[in-house]
C-alpha positions as CSV (number, residue, x, y, z in Angstrom):
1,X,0.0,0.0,0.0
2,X,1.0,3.8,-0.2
3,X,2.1,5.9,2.2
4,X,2.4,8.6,-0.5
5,X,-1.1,8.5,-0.9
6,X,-2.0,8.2,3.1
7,X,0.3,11.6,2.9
8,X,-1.2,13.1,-0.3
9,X,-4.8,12.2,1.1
10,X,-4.3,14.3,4.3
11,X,-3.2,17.2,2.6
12,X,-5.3,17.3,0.2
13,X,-8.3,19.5,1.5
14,X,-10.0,21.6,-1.4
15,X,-12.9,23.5,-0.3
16,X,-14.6,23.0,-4.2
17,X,-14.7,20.3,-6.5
18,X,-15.8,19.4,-9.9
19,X,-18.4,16.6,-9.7
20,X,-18.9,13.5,-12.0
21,X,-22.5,12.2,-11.1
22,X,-22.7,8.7,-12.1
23,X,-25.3,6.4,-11.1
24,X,-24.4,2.7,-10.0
25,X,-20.3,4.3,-9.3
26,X,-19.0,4.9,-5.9
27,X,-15.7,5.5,-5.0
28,X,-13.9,4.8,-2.0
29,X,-10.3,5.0,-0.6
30,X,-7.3,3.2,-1.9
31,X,-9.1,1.7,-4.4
32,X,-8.8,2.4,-8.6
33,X,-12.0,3.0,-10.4
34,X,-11.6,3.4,-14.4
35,X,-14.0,5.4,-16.8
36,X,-14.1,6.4,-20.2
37,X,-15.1,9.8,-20.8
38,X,-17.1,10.8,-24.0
39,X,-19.5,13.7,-23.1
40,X,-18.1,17.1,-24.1
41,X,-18.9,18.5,-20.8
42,X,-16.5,16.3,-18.8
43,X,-14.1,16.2,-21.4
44,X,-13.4,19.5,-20.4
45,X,-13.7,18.6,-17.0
46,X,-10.8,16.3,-17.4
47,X,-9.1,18.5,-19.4
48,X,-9.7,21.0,-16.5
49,X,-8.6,18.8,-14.0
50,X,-5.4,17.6,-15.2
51,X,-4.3,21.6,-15.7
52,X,-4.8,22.0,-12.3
53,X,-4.7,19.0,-9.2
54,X,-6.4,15.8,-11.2
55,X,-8.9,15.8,-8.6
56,X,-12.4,14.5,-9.3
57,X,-15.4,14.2,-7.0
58,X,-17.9,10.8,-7.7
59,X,-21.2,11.4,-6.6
60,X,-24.6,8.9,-7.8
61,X,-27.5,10.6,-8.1
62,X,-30.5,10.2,-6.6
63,X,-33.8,10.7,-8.6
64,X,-33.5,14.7,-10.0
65,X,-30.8,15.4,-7.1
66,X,-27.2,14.7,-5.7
67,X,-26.5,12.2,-3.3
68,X,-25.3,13.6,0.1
69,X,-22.1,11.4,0.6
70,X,-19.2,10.7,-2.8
71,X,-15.9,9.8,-3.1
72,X,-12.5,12.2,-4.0
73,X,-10.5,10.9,-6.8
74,X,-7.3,11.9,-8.3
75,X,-6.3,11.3,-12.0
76,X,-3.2,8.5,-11.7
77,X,-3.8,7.4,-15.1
78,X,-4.7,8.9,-18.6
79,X,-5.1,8.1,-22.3
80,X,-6.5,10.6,-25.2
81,X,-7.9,8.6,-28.1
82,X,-8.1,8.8,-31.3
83,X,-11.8,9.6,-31.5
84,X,-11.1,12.1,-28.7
85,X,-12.3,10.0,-25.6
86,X,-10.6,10.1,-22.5
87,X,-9.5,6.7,-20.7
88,X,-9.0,7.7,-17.0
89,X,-8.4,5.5,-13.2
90,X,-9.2,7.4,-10.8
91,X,-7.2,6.4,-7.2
92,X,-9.9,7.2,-4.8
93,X,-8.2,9.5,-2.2
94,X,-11.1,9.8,0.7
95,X,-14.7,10.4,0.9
96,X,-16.3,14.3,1.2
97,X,-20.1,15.6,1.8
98,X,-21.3,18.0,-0.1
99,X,-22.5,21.4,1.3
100,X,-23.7,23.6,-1.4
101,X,-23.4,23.5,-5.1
102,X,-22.3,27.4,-6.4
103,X,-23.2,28.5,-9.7
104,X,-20.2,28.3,-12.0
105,X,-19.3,29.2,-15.4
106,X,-18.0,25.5,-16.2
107,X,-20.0,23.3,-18.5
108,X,-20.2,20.8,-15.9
109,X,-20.9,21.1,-12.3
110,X,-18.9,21.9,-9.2
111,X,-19.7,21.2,-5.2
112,X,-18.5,23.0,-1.8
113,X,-17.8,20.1,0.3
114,X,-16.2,19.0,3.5
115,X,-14.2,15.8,4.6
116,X,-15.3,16.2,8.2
117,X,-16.0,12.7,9.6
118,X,-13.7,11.0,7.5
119,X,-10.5,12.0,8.7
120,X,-9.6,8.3,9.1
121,X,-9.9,7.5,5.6
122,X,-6.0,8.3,5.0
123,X,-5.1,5.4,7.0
124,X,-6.9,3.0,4.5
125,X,-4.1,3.8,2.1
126,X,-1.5,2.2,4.7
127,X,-3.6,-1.2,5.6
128,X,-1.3,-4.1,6.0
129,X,-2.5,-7.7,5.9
130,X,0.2,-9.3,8.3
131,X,-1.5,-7.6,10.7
132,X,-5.0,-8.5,10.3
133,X,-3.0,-12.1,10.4
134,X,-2.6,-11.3,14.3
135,X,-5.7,-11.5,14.6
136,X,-8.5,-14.7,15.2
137,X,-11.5,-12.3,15.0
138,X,-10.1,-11.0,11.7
139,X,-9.2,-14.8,10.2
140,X,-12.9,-15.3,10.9
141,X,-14.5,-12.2,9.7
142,X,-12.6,-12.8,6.5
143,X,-13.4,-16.0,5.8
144,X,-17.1,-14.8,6.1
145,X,-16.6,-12.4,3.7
146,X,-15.1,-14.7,1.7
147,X,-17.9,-17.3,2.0
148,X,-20.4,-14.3,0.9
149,X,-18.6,-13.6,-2.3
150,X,-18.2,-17.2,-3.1
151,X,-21.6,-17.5,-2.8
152,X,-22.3,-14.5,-5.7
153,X,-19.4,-14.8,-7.8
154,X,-21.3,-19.1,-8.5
155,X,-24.6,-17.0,-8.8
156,X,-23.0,-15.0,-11.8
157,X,-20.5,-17.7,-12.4
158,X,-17.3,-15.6,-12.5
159,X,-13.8,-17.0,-11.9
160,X,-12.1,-15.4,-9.1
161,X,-8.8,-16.0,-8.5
162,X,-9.1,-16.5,-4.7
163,X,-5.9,-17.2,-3.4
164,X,-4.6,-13.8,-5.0
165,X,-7.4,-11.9,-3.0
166,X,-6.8,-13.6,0.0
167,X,-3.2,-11.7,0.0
168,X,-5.5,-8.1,-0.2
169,X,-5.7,-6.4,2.9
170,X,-8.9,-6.8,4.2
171,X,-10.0,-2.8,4.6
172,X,-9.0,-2.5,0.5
173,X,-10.9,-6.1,-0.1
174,X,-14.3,-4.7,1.2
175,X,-13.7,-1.4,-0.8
176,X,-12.9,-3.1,-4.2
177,X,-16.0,-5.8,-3.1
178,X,-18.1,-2.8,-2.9
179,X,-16.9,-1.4,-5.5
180,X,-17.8,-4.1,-8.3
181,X,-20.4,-6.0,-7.0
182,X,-23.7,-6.0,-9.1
183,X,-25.8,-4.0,-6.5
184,X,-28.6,-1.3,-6.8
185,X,-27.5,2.0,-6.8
186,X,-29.2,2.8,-3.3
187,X,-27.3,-0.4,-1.7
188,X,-24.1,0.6,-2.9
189,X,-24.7,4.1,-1.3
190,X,-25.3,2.9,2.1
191,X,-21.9,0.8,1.8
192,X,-20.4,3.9,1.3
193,X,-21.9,5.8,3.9
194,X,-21.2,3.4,6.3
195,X,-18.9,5.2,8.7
196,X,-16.6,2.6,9.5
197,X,-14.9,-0.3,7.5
198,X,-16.4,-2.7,9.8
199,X,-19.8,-1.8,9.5
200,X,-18.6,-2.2,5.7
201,X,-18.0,-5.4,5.9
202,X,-21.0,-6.6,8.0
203,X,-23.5,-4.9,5.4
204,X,-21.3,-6.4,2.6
205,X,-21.6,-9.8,4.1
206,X,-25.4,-9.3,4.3
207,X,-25.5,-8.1,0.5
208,X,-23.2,-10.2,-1.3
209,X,-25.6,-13.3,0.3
210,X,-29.0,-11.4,-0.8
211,X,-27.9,-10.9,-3.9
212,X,-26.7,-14.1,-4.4
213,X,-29.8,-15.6,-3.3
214,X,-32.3,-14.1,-5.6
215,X,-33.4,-13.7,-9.1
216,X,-29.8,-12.1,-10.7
217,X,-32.5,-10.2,-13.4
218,X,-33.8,-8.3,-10.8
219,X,-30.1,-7.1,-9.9
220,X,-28.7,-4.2,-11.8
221,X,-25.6,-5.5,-14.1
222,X,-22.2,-4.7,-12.9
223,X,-21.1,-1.0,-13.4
């Protein structure tokens, strides 16, 4: 893991963002999330962005509003091509609320925010697993977790390569879990609302067995 990013993620503080709404897209700490970017108005947001500190703000969107709660990302990878989309991975840096949304003269739109409450996100970019190894009550939540996305990933019949996850720290394993699991956009809110990573997990757990327990067409594909 990075301490660069635990160290660029506590100093990093602006008081406005530009916003990406995207329905069924969270993003959450330490994790990468990739997007290709075709709309003219976030072309120049990108554009924007990479002039200035490559930071991006994820927000879903909830009916004809914003969701409360997104995720700070930072540009760590780009590619123009040659039909003049934009191929970007976003590092997710922490999680912000949103305050107020200013009128701007930008094509696309912009938030006042605040990372109060989340101050602890930084330390996700530092997680270890040998130390979650110390630990009995970890082993166990873990293979829990683990039971729970077995369960889903034989629902959708994916091949996971399990013994290369099993090496993932367990705070970045529920992120990326929450990240790409097939879940309704409201579900995948309250995942990253929840204040700690524990309480994460535990509603993780719950989800990954619903969903693998019912009807996959009334799931919403993966985003």
């Amino acid at each position: 893991m990075s301490s660069h990013y635990k160290a660029l993620t506590r100093r990093t503080n602006p008081e406005i963002i530009p916003i990406f709404p995207l329905s069924g897209a969270v993003m959450l700490p330490a994790c990468d999330l990739p997007l290709t970017i075709f709309e003219p108005r976030y072309l120049n947001m990108i554009d924007d962005a990479l002039k200035s500190d490559r930071l991006i703000g994820m927000i879903q969107t909830e009916e004809d509003s914003l969701a409360q709660i997104g995720g700070l990302g930072r540009i760590s990878q780009f590619a123009e091509q040659e039909d003049g989309r934009h191929l970007i991975v976003l590092k997710g840096l922490k999680r912000f609320r949103i305050l107020s949304e200013p009128k701007v003269s930008t094509p696309y739109r912009q938030a006042c925010i605040s990372f109060e409450g989340f101050e602890d996100d930084a330390e996700l970019h530092t997680a270890k697993k040998d130390l979650e190894a110390m630990s009995e009550s970890s082993r166990s939540e873990r293979a829990a977790l683990t039971v729970a996305m077995k369960a889903l990933a034989k629902k959708l019949g994916v091949q996971v390569d399990w013994d290369g996850l099993s090496e993932i720290p367990m705070p970045l394993l529920i992120n990326q879990t929450t990240m790409i699991s097939p879940f309704a956009p409201e579900d995948k809110q309250s995942l990253l609302e929840a204040i700690t990573t524990d309480e994460r997990r535990k509603l993780l757990t719950g989800l990954l067995h619903l969903y693998a327990s019912k009807d996959m067409g009334q799931a919403n594909p993966p985003s």
